[in-house]
N, C-alpha and C positions, 0 to 999 in steps of 0.2 A: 377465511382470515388471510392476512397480508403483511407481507413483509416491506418497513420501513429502511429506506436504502439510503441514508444520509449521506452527502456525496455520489449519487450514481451513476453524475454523468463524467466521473475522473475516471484517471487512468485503470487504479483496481476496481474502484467500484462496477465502472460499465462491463469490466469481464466476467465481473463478481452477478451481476446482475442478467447477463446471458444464462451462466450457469444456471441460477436459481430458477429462471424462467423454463430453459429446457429439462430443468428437474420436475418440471410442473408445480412451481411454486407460483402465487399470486404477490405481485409485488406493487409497491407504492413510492415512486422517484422522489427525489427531493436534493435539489442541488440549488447555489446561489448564482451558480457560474461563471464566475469569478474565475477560475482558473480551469475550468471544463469549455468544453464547444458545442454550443445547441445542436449540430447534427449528428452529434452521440445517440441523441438518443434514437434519433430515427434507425442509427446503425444497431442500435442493439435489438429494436423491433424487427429490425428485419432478419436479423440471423435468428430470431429466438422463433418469430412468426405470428408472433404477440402481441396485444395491447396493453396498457398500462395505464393507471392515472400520473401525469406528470406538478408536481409541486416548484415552482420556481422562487423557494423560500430561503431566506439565510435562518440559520440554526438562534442568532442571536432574537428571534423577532417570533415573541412570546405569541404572541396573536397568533402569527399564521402558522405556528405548531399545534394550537391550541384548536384550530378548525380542522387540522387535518385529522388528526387522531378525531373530532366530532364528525367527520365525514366518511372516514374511512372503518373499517374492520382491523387494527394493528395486533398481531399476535406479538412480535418479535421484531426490535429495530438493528441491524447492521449499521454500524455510524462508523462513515469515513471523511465525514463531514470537518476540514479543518485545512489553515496554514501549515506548508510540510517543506520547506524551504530551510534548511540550516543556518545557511551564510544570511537571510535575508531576516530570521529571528533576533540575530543576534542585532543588528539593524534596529531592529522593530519590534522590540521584546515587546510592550506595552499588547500590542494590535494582538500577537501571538500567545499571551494570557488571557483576552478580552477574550478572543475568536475559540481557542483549542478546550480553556477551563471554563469560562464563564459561559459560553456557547453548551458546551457538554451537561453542565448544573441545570442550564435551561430547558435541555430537551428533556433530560431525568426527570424531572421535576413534573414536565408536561405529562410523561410518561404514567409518573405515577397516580398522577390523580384520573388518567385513563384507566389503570388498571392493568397495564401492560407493563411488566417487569422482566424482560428476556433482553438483554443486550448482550453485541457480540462486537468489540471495540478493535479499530485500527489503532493500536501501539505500534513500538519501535523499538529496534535491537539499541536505540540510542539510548535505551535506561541502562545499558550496560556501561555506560561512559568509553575511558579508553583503559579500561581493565585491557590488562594482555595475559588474565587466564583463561585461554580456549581452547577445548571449545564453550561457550556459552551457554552454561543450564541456568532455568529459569529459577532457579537457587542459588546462584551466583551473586556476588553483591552488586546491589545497583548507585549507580553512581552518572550524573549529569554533565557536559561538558559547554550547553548553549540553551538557552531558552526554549525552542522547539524541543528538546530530548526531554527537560523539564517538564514542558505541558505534558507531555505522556506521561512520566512519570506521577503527576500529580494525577491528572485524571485514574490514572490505573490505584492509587492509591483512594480516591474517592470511589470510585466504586466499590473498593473493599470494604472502607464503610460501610456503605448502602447496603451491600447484602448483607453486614453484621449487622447491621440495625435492625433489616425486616426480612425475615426467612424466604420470603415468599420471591424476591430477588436474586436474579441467576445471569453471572457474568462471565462471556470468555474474553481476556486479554490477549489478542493475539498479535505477537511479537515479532513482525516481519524481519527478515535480513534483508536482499537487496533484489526486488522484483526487476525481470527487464524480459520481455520479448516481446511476443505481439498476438493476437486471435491468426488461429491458419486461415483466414481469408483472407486476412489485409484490412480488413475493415475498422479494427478497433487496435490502438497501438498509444505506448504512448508518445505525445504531442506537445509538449508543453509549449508554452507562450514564452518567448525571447531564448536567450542564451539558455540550451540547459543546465540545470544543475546535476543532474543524474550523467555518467560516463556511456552507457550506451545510446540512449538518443545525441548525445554528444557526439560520438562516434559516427553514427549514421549521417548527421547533419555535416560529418567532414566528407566523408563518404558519396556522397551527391554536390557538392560544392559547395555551400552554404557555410561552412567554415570555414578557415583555411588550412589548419592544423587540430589536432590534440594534442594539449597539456598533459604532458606525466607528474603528476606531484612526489619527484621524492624517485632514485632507482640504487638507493642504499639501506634500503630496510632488511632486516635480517629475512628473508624469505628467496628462494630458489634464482629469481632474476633478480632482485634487489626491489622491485616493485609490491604497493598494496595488494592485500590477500584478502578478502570480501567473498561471502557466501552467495551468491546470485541463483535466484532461482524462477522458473518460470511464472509469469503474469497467469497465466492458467491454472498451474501449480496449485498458485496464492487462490486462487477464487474455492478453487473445487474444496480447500479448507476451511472457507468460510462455511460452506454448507455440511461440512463436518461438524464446524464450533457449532451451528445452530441445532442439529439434529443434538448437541450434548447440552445446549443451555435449554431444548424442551424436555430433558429429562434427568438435569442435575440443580441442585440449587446453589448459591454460593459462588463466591469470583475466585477464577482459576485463569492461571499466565501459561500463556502456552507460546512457545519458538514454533516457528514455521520459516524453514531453512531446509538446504539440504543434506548439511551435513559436513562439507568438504569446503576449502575453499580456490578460489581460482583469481590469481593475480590480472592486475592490469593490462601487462602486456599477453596472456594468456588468451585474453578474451579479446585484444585488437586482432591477433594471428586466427584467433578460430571467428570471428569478425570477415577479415579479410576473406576467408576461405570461403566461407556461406555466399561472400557476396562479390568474389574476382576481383575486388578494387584494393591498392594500396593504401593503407592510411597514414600517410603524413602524421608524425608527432615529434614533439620535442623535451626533454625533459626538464622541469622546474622543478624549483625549491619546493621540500617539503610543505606542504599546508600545516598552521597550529592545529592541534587538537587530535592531528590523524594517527591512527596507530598501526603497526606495519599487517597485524593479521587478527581478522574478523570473521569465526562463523559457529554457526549452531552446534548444538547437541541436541536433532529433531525428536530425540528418543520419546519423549513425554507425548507428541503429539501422534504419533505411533501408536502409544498405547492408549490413551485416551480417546481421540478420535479417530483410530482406525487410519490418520491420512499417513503418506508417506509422498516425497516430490518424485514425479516421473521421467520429465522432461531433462533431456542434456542442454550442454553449453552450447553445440549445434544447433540443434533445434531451437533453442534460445535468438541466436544469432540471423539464422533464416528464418524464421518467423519478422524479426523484427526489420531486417532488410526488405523483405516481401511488403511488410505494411510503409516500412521508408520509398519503397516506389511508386507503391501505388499512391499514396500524397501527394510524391514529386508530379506523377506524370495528370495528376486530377481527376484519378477513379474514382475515389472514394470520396468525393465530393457531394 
């Protein structure tokens, strides 16, 4: 049997998906790619040593869910399948209810008439809104600030249905904080298409010239240099937890929220300096006006997922930093091509 990888050729996912593979899982791709690069995937077969069947399906397109699970063996789907854009939600809420809720209802749905009820769902710490009680337990009150943190929210709340509807249904919500580094080969990193939204490919893109500065939003927040406080934790980290939630949704029933953080958090300018350091280059930045919505300090309390699934984050803010330098050169200079 086979695991269902909604999203596999994005940035968690494809890490997510090396994992699974060198755990000797059998897995089944499915991306739109829309905001992935088709030589992902070639990159993940080749660190894993693997083949795969690959699905070039959007989530929203009942048909071509409906043949997959007819053709395929699906034990358990990983869905990372969705718009994850904040500023570009708020924008485009419409597209971002369509795509994250109504997309999510459809695969369920495919799902269930398959017979396969194990999902293991990409949430976000953005159901926390800008509570500034932290650190952040998955019993803290949840509260929305933009359309994207919404769709997680709702989705993470229809799931909870679903398994109180039918016992036979087993959900992990897993509630990322702030992934950022890269696979230690270089190979897999993230990449987004135009300007990023995330601070470390941001970073990096000033880092090699491609930008000509970084934006500070905000260096009067009550935290140690006046700078945002953000839990950041390795893109590896994130995956090896996926294969945690799933080893707990084959043997629990019922939807459970679980943080996958690491604990601590590390400001802005923290991560330019340990940036700089990993990679010899100065980063040019300048400081701006705070951003709406931002709040000065953000991170986990991993506790739950500790005790639950055994995972714990390994990787430091170094290791973070060169990792993600190492995959920023090898881009620039056309290895990894």
């Amino acid at each position: 049997m086979a695991i269902l990888v909604t999203g596999g050729a994005g940035y968690i996912g494809s890490h997510t998906c090396v994992e699974l593979l060198q755990a000797g899982e059998d897995i089944v791709l499915l991306d739109n790619f829309s905001n992935a690069k088709p030589q992902v995937v070639n990159r993940i077969k080749e660190l894993s040593g693997r083949d795969f069947p690959l699905y070039a399906v959007d989530i929203l397109h009942r048909e071509g869910l409906e043949k997959i699970f007819a053709r395929e063996d699906i034990e358990a789907v990983i869905h990372f399948a969705g718009l994850k854009a904040v500023g570009e939600s708020v924008k485009i809420p419409l597209d971002y209810y369509q795509n994250n809720v109504s997309g999510t209802i459809n695969l369920c749905q495919v799902m269930a008439r398959a017979g396969c009820k194990k999902i293991v769902f990409s949430s976000s710490a953005t159901v926390y809104g800008n509570s500034t009680d932290v650190p952040f337990r998955e019993d803290s009150p949840l509260s929305t600030t933009n359309p994207y943190g919404s769709t997680k929210r709702m989705v993470e709340d229809i799931l909870r249905d679903l398994c109180a509807s039918d016992p036979e249904w087993s959900a992990c919500l897993l509630r990322y904080f702030n992934p950022i580094g890269a696979h230690k080969s270089g190979l897999l990193g993230e990449d987004p298409n135009g300007i990023p939204n995330n601070l470390l490919p941001y970073i990096a893109k000033v880092a090699v010239g491609q930008l000509e500065r970084l934006n500070v939003f905000g260096n009067d927040y009550d935290t140690p240099d006046g700078t945002g406080v953000r839990d950041y934790l390795h893109v590896v980290d994130l995956a090896i937890g996926h294969l945690k939630a799933l080893d707990y949704v084959r043997t629990h029933k019922g939807a459970e929220a679980i943080n996958l953080g690491t604990g601590r958090g590390y400001s802005v300018l923290e991560v330019v300096k340990a940036f700089e350091k990993a990679s010899g280059v100065t980063i040019p930045y300048r400081i701006a006006p705070r951003r709406p919505g931002d709040i000065a300090t953000c991170y986990a309390d991993p506790s739950k997922a500790k005790k639950l699934l055994g995972w714990e984050a390994a990787r430091s803010l170094e290791e973070m930093c060169a990792d993600a330098w190492n995959f920023t050169r090898r881009q620039q200079s056309g290895e990894s091509q």
